[in-house]
VOGU-3710 file (C-alpha; in Angstrom, 3 decimals, decimal comma):
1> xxxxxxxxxx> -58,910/-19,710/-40,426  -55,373/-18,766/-41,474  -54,639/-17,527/-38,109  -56,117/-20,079/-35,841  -54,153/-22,528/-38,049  -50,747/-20,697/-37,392  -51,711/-20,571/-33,753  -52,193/-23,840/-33,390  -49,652/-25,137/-35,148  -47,384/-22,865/-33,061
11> xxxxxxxxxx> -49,089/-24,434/-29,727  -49,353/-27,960/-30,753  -46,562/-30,878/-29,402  -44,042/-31,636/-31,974  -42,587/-35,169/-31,787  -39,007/-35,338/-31,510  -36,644/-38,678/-31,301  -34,034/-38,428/-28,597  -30,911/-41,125/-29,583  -28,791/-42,173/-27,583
21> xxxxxxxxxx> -25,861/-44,945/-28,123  -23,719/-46,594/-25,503  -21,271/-49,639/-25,366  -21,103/-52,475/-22,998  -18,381/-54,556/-23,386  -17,766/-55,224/-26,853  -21,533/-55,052/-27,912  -22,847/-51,311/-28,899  -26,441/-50,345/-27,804  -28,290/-47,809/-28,785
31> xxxxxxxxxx> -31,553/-46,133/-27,145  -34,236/-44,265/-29,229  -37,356/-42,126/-26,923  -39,978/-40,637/-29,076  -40,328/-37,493/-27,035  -43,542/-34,416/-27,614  -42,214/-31,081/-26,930  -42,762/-29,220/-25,010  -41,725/-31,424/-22,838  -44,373/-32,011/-19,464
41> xxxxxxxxxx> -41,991/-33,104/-17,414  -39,225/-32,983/-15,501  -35,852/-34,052/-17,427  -34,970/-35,979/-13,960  -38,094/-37,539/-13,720  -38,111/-38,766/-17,241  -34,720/-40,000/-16,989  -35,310/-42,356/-13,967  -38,698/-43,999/-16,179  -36,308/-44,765/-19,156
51> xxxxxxxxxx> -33,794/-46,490/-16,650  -36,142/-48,149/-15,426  -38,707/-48,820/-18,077  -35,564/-50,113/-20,198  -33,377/-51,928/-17,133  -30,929/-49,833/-18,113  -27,055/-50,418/-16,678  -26,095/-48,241/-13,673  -22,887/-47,381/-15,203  -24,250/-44,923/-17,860
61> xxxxxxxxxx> -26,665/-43,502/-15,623  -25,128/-40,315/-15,001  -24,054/-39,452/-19,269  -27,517/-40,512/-19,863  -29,272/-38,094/-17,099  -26,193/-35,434/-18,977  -27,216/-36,423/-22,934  -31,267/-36,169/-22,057  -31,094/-32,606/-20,121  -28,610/-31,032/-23,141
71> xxxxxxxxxx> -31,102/-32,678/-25,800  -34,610/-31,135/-24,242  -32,909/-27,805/-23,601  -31,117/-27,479/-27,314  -34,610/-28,828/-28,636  -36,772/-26,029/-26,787  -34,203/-23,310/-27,653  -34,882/-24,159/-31,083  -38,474/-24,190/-30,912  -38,304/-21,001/-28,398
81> xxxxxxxxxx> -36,508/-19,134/-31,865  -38,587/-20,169/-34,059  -41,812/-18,950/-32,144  -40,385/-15,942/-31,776  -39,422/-15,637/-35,525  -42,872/-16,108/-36,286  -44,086/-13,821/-33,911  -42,059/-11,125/-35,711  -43,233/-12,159/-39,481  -46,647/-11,906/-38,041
91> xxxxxxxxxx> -45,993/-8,216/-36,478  -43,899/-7,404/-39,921  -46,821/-8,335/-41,877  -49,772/-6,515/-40,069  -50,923/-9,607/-39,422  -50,713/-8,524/-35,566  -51,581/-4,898/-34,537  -48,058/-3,688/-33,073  -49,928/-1,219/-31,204  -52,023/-3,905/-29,367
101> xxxxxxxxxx> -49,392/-6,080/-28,439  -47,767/-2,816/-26,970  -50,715/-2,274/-24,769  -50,981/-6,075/-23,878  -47,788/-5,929/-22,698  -47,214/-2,849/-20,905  -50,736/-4,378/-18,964  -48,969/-7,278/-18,096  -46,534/-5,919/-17,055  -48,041/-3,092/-14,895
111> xxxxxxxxxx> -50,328/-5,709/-13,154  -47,104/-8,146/-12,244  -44,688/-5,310/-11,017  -45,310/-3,863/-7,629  -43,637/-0,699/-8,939  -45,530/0,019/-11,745  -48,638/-1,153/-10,460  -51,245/1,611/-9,835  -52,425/2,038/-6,026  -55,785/0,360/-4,937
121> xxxxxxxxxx> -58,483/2,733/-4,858  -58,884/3,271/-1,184  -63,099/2,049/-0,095  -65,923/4,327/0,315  -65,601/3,429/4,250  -62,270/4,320/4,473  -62,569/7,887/2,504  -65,827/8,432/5,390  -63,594/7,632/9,023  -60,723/9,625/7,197
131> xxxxxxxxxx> -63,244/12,731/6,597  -65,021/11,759/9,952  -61,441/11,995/12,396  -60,446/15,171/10,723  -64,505/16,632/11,861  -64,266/15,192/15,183  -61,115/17,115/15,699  -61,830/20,220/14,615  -64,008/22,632/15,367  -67,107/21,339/14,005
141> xxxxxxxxxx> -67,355/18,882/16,567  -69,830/20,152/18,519  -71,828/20,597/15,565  -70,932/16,899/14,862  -72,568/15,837/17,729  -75,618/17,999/18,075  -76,546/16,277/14,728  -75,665/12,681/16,537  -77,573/13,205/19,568  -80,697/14,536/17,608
151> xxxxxxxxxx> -80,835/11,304/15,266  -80,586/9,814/19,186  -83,715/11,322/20,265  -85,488/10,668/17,143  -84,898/6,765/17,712  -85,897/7,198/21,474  -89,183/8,579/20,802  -89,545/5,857/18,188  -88,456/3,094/21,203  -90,833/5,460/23,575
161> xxxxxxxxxx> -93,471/4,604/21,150  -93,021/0,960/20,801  -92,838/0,436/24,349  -96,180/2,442/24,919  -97,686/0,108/22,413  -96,074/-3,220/23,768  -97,392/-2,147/27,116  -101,264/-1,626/26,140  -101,280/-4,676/24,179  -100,220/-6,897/26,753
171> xxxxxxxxxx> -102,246/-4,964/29,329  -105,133/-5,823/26,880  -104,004/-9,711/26,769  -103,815/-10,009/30,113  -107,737/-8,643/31,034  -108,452/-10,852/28,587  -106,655/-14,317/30,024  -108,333/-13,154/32,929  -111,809/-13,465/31,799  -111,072/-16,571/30,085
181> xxxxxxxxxx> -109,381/-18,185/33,330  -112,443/-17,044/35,348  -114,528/-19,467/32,827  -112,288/-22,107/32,913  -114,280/-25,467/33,857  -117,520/-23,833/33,413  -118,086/-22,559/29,401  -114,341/-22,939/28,520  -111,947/-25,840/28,201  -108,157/-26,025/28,586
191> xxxxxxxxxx> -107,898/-26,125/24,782  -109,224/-22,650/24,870  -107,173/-21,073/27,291  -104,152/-22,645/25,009  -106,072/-21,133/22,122  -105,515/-17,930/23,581  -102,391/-18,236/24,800  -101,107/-18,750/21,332  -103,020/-16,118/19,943  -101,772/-13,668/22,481
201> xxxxxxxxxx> -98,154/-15,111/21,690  -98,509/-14,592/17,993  -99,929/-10,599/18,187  -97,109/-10,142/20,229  -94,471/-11,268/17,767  -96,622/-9,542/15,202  -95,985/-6,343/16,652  -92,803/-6,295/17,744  -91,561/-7,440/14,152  -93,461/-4,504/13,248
211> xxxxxxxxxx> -91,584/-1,972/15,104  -88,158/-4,017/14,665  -88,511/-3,122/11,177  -89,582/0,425/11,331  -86,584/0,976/13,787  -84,066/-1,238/11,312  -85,615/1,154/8,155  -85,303/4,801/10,307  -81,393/3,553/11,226  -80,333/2,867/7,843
221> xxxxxxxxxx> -82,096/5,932/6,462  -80,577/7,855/9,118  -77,037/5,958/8,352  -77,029/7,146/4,716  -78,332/10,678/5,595  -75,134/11,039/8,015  -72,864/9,885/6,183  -73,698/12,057/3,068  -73,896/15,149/5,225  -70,493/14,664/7,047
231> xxxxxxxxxx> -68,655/14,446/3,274  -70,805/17,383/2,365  -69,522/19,461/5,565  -66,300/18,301/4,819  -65,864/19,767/1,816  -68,259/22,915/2,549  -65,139/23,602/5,229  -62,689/23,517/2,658  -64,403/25,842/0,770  -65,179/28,943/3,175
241> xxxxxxxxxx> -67,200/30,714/0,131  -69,790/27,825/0,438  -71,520/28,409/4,248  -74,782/26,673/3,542  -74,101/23,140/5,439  -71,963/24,743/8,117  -74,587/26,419/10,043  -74,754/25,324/13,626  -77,501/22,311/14,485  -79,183/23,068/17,590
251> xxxxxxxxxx> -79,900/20,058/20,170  -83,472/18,951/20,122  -84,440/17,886/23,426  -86,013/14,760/23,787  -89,840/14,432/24,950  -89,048/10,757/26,591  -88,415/9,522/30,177  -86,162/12,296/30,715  -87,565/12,831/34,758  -86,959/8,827/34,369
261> xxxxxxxxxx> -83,648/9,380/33,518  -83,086/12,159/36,018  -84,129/9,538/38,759  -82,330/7,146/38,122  -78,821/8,905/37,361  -79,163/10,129/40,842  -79,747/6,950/42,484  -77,175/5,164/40,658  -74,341/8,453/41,544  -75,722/7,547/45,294
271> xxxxxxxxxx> -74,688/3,803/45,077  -71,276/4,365/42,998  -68,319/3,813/44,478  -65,329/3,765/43,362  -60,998/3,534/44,104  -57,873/4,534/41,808  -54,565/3,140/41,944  -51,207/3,546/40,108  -48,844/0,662/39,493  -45,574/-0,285/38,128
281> xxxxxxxxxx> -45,422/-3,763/36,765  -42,116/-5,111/34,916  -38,769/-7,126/35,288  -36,544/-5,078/34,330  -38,064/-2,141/32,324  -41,310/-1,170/34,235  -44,044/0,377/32,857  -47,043/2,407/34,743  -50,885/1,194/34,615  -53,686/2,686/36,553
291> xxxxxxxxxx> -56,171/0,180/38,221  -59,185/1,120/39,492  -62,123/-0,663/41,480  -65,954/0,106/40,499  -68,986/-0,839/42,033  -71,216/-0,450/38,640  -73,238/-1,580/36,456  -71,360/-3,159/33,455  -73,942/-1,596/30,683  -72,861/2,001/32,978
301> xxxxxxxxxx> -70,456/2,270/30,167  -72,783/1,699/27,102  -75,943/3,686/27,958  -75,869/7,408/27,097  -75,672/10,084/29,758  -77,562/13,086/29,701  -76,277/16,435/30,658  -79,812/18,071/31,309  -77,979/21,513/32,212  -76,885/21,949/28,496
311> xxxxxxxxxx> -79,709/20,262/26,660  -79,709/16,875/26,704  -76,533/16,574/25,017  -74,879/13,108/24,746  -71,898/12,417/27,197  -69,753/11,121/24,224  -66,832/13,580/23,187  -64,093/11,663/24,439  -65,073/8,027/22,555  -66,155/10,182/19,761
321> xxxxxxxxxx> -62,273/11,868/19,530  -60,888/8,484/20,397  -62,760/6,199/17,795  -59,894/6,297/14,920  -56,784/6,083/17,304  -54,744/4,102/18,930  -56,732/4,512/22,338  -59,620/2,413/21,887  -61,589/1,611/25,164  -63,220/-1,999/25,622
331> xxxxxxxxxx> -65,232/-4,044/28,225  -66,061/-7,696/28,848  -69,391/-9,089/28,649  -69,980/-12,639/30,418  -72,470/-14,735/27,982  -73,280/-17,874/26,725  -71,915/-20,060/24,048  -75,086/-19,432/22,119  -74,395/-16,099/19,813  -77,690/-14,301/19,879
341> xxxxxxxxxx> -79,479/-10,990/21,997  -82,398/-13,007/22,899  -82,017/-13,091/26,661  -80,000/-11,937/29,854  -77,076/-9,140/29,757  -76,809/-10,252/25,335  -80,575/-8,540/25,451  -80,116/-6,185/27,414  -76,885/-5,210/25,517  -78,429/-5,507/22,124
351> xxxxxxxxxx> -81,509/-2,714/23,160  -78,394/-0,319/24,531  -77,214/-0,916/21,224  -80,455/-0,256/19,673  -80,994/3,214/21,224  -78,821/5,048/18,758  -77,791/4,261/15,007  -74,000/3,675/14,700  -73,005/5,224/12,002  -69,621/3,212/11,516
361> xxxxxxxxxx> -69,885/-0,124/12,129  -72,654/-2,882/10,872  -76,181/-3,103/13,498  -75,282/-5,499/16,218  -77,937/-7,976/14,799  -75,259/-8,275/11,333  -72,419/-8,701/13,366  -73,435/-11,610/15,274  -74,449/-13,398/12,107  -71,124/-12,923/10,933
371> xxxxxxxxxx> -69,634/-13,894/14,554  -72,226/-17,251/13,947  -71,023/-18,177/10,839  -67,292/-18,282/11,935  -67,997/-19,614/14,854  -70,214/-22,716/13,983  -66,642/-23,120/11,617  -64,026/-22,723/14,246  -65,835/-25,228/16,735  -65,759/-27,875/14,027
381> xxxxxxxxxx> -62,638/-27,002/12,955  -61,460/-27,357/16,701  -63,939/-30,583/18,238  -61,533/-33,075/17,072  -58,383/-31,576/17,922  -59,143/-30,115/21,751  -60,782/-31,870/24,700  -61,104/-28,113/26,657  -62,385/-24,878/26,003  -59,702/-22,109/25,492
391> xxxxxxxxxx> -61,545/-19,748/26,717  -63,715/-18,879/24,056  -64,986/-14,811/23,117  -65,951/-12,934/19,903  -65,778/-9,686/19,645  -68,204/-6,430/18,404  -67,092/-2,901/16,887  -69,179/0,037/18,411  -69,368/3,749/17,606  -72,254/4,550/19,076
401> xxxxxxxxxx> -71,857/3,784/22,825  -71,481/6,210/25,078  -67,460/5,251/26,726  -66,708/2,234/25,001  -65,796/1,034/21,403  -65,182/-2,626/21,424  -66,870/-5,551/23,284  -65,767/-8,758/24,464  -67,974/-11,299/24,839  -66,326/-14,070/26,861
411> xxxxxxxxxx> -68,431/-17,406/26,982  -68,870/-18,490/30,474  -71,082/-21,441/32,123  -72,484/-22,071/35,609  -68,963/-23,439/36,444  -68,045/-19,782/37,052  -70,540/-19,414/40,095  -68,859/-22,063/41,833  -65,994/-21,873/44,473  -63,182/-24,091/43,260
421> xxxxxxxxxx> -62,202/-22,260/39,337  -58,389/-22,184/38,734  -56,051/-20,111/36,730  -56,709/-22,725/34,109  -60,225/-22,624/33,881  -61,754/-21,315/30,677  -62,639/-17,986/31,665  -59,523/-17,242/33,261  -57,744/-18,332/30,138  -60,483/-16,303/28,400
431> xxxxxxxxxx> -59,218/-12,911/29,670  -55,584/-13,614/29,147  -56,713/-13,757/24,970  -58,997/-10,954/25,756  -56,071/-8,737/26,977  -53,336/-10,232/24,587  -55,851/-8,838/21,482  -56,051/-5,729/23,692  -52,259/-5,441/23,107  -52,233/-6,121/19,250
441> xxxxxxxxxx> -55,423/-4,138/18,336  -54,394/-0,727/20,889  -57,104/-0,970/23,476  -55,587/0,701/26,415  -58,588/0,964/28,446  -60,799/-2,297/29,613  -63,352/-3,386/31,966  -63,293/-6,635/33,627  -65,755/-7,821/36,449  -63,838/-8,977/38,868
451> xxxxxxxxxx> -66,131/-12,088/40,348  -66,573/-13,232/37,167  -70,524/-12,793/37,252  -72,566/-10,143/36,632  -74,910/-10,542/39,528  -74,503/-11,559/42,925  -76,357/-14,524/44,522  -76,646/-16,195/47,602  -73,804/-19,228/47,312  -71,653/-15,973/46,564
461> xxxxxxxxxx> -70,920/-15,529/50,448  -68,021/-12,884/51,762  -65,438/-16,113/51,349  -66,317/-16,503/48,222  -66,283/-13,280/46,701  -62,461/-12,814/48,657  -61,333/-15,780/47,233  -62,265/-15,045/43,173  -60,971/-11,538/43,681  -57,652/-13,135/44,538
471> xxxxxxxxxx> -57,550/-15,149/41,857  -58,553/-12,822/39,254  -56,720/-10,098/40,463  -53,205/-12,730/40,738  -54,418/-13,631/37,113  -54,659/-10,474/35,634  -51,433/-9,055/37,373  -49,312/-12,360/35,403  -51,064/-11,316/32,159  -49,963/-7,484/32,609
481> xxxxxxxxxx> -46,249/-8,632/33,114  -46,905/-10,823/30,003  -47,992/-7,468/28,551  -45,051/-6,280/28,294  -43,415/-9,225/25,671  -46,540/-8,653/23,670  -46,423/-4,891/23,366  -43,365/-3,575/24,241  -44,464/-2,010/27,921  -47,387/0,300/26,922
491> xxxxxxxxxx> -49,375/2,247/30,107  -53,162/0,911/30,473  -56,178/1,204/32,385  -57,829/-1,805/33,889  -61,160/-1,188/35,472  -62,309/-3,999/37,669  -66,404/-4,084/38,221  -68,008/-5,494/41,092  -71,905/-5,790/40,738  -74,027/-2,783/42,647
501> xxxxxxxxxx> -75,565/-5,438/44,732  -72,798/-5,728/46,767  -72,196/-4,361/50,052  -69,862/-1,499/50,712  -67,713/-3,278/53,720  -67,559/-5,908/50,523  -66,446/-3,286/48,289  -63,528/-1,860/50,646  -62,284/-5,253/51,617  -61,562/-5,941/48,163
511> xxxxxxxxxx> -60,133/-2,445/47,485  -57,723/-3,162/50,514  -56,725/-6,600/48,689  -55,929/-4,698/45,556  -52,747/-2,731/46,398  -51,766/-5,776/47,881  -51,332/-7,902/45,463  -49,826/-5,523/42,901  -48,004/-3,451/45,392  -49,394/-0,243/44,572
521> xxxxxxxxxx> -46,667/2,230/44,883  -49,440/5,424/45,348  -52,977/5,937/45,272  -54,238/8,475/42,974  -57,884/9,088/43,888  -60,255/7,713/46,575  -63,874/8,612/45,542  -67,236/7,377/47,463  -70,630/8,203/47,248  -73,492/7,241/49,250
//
């Protein structure tokens, strides 16, 4: 009790009268403030209350603001010594363990000064793509990705299983819908058919939240197991006396769709076609890019290819290498404002996604409930203070596809299929964000399709597809020389996807437009296959 009452006598406000006398005319005045120091406020303040509280004459405003200030600071000098007095009887006595107070303040002091302060402990994730870019680049990189591509094959034949299963079920359902429908109006009602129907609906969603799970479980146990094993082989190559992890994996060759595969590589090879170009854009100091015209599937650069000729090995070395660098490769994705994978190219996307367990970045299915929850924020954030859409796109991180490591998803509506869009249209105005966080993040490689659609349709007549080119291709070409404020003039690729759909005269009337409108001073490569 001795010591709290010290404390708090040291702590608590001590009243102190400020005096202060003044003459006007030949009266003499004098002013008395009852003031609790510390003091709370400021002297200023406090001055210009006691003028006015006290109507106070103008002419002693200024010796008054002069006698308050000198008062409060003499006052809180005193008190200031006296404290610290104390604090010295108290250390004198043993009242207060010297020691302590040492380590208190050296603390303090460490945790306030940048010097002195000890470095953050760099994260778990950090410490793993450190350990993971030195692997990649060294010679146990094909070792690397032997173990990658057989944690691929495991998920396929997973996926192979599940869609074997999804398949007999609803081959099941649908002999039995036919029965029913056959009895319709004779033994059975319309309330049974619906009966059905929602039975069928709910073994469906049954199953597949079955396998969702098992594949969610197998990625994140396969996740952890990767993760551990690259530290361990990271360190067992440091120590040359310790060979146990570095043994060579073999590649397991998968048991799934593989003549599929072979198929359809062949046929899409036959329909490919494609046209490289060199440019120089800039004022004054220009700067090279290489454009190049594809007719191919957007998801091209997500699936996996297989090499069957050296055993099934994944077509990834180059994103692999590229992953933790300033090279990153990206693509845009035309979706909907609604942030999900249920339907369309997000589906379609998410299962490409699905096929092999990145072992850097969060599942697709976390990321876009992070992307939701920001989103739902920015949008209220930005209702009342926009009538347009900017040109709206979030983005996901990707490891595990086979050329790409970032996606842009660029919300679009049906506005985009129609004729009359303008530079200033959303999705124009999209791609110009898309390409200035290209410039600030060091992608220097991304796809764009060119019409603005993924798939062609019948209102998307040769006019048509001439006149979008134009415009996205002028667009584009005005962002690029904007480029060059926003990075300094660095050399890019920008791949520009047409759907497969369309025709080849299509494809070479838009490759002729090309080196038009950037004045292409060479062609580099002229590939076609059909």
């Amino acid at each position: 009790m001795k010591n709290m009452n010290k404390s708090q006598e040291r702590i608590c406000s001590k009243e102190r009268e400020f005096v202060y006398r003044f003459q006007a005319g030949s009266e003499c005045f004098e002013l008395r403030v009852p003031l609790g120091f510390p003091v709370p406020e400021n002297a200023s303040h406090l001055h210009g209350r006691l003028m006015l509280l006290h109507s106070l004459p103008c002419f002693i405003e200024n010796d008054l603001k002069e006698a308050l200030s000198q008062f409060i600071e003499e006052e809180s000098l005193s008190d200031q010594d006296r404290e610290a007095e104390a604090s010295l009887d108290a250390v004198k006595s043993g009242e207060v363990d010297l020691h302590q107070l040492a380590s208190m303040w050296a603390k303090a002091y460490a945790e306030t000064t940048l010097e002195h302060a000890r470095p953050e402990e760099p994260s778990w994730d950090e410490d793993f793509a450190d350990v993971y870019h030195d692997l990649i680049h060294s010679p146990a990189s094909e070792t690397l990705l032997n173990l990658e591509h057989n944690y691929f094959v495991s998920i396929s034949e997973l996926i192979g299983e599940r869609d074997v299963e999804l398949k007999k079920l609803r081959e099941r359902q649908g002999i039995e819908m036919e029965k029913v429908m056959q009895e319709l109006g004779k033994s059975l009602t319309d309330q049974d058919v619906n009966s059905l129907a929602a039975q069928h609906f709910e073994s469906q969603q049954d199953l597949e939240n079955k396998w969702s799970n098992e594949l969610k479980q197998s990625t994140a146990i396969q996740k952890q197991e990767y993760q551990e094993w690259v530290i361990k082989l990271h360190q067992d190559l440091k120590n040359p006396n310790n060979s146990s992890l570095s043994e060579e994996i073999k590649v397991k060759p998968s048991q799934f769709r593989e003549s599929v595969d072979a198929i359809g590589r062949i046929y899409e090879e036959q329909r490919k076609l494609e046209e490289s170009f060199t440019i120089h854009l800039g004022a004054q100091l220009k700067t090279m890019h290489n454009l190049r015209l594809l007719r191919a599937d957007m998801l091209d650069f997500c699936k996996h290819k297989r090499n069957h000729r050296s055993g099934v090995k994944l077509h990834r070395l180059q994103t692999a290498l590229s992953l933790y660098s300033t090279s990153l490769c990206g693509l845009v994705l035309l979706v909907d404002n609604r942030i999900n994978s249920y339907s369309g190219i997000k589906r379609d996307f998410a299962t490409v996604c699905q096929e092999c367990t990145d072992f850097h970045f969060p599942r697709i299915e976390e990321q876009l409930e992070v992307v939701q929850q920001v989103a739902l924020y920015a949008r209220t954030q930005r209702r009342s203070k926009l009538k347009e859409a900017q040109g709206e796109f979030y983005i996901t991180r990707h490891s595990n596809l086979s050329e790409i490591h970032v996606a842009f998803h660029l919300c679009v509506d049906d506005n985009v299929k129609s004729g009359n869009i303008t530079a200033r249209d959303p999705a124009i105005m999209g791609l110009r964000n898309i390409l200035k966080v290209c410039c600030t993040h060091d992608i220097t490689t991304i796809s764009i399709p060119l019409l603005l659609v993924h798939d062609m349709s019948e209102e998307m007549t040769i006019p048509w597809c001439l006149r979008r080119a134009e415009l996205v291709f002028k667009c584009v070409k005005g962002f690029m020389m904007e480029m060059a404020s926003w990075d300094g003039g660095i050399s890019r690729t920008v791949q520009f996807l047409v759907p497969q759909s369309i025709s080849e005269e299509m494809f070479y009337q838009l490759s002729n437009m090309l080196p038009q409108i950037f004045r292409v001073s060479s062609t580099l490569t002229l590939t076609s296959k059909h």
